[in-house]
C-alpha positions as semicolon CSV with decimal commas, in nm:
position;residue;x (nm);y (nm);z (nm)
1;X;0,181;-0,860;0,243
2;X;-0,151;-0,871;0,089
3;X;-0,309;-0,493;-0,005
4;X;-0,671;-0,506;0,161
5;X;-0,783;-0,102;0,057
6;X;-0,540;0,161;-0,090
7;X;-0,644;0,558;-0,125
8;X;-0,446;0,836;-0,248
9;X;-0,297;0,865;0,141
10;X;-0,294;0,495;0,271
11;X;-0,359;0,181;0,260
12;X;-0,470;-0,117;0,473
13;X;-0,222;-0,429;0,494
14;X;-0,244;-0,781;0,582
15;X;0,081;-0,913;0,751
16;X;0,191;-1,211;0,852
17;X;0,232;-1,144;1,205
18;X;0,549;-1,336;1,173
19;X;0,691;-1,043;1,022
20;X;0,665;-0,713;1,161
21;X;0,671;-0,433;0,969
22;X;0,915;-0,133;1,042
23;X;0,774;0,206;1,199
24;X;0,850;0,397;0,845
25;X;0,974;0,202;0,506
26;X;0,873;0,226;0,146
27;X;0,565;0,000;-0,006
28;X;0,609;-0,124;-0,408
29;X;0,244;-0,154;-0,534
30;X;0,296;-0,330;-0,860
31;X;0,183;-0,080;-1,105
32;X;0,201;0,217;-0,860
33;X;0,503;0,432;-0,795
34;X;0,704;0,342;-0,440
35;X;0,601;0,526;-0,181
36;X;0,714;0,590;0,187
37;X;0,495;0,508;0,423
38;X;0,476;0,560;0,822
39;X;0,259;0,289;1,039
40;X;-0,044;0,459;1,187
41;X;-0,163;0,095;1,351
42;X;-0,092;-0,264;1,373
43;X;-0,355;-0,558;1,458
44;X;-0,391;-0,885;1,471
45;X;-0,212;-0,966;1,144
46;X;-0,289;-0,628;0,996
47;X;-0,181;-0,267;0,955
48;X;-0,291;0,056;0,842
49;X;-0,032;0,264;0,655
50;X;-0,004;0,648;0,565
51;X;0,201;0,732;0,286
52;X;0,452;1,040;0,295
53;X;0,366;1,177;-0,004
54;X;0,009;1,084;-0,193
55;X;-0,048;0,914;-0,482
56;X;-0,176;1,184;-0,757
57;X;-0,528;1,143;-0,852
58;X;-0,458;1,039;-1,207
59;X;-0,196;0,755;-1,140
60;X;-0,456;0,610;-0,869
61;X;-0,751;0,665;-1,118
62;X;-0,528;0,516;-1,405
63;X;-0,403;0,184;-1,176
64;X;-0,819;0,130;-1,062
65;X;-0,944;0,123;-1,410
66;X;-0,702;-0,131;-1,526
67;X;-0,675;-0,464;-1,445
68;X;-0,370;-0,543;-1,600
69;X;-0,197;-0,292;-1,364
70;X;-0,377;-0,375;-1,070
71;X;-0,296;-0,745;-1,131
72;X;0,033;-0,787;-1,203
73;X;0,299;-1,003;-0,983
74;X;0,548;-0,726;-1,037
């Protein structure tokens, strides 16, 4: 999956449409703490997700302002 646009509660995923994406399973941002997430919709190769719990304000702050976080393969 490729991470179009993440906030504190969601992001925006391209898929392969090949491979569907469960209802509700857990996302690993690199840099970013896992979070559960539940589907709120699914498009032509893309999906918008809603996370169970947000992402506090300074860890999403921290991971925008550096590249090396934001970056990373894993």
């Amino acid at each position: 999956a490729m991470l179009l646009d993440v906030s504190q509660s969601g992001g925006h995923l391209q898929l392969d449409p090949a491979h569907p994406v469960a209802d509700c399973s857990v996302i690993t941002i690199p840099g970013l703490s896992p979070r559960p997430f539940t589907v709120r919709w699914q498009g032509e190769g893309e999906v918008g997700i809603a996370f169970g719990t947000m992402i506090p304000y300074a860890e999403l702050a921290d991971w925008l302002a550096n590249d090396g976080k934001r970056f990373s393969c894993h």
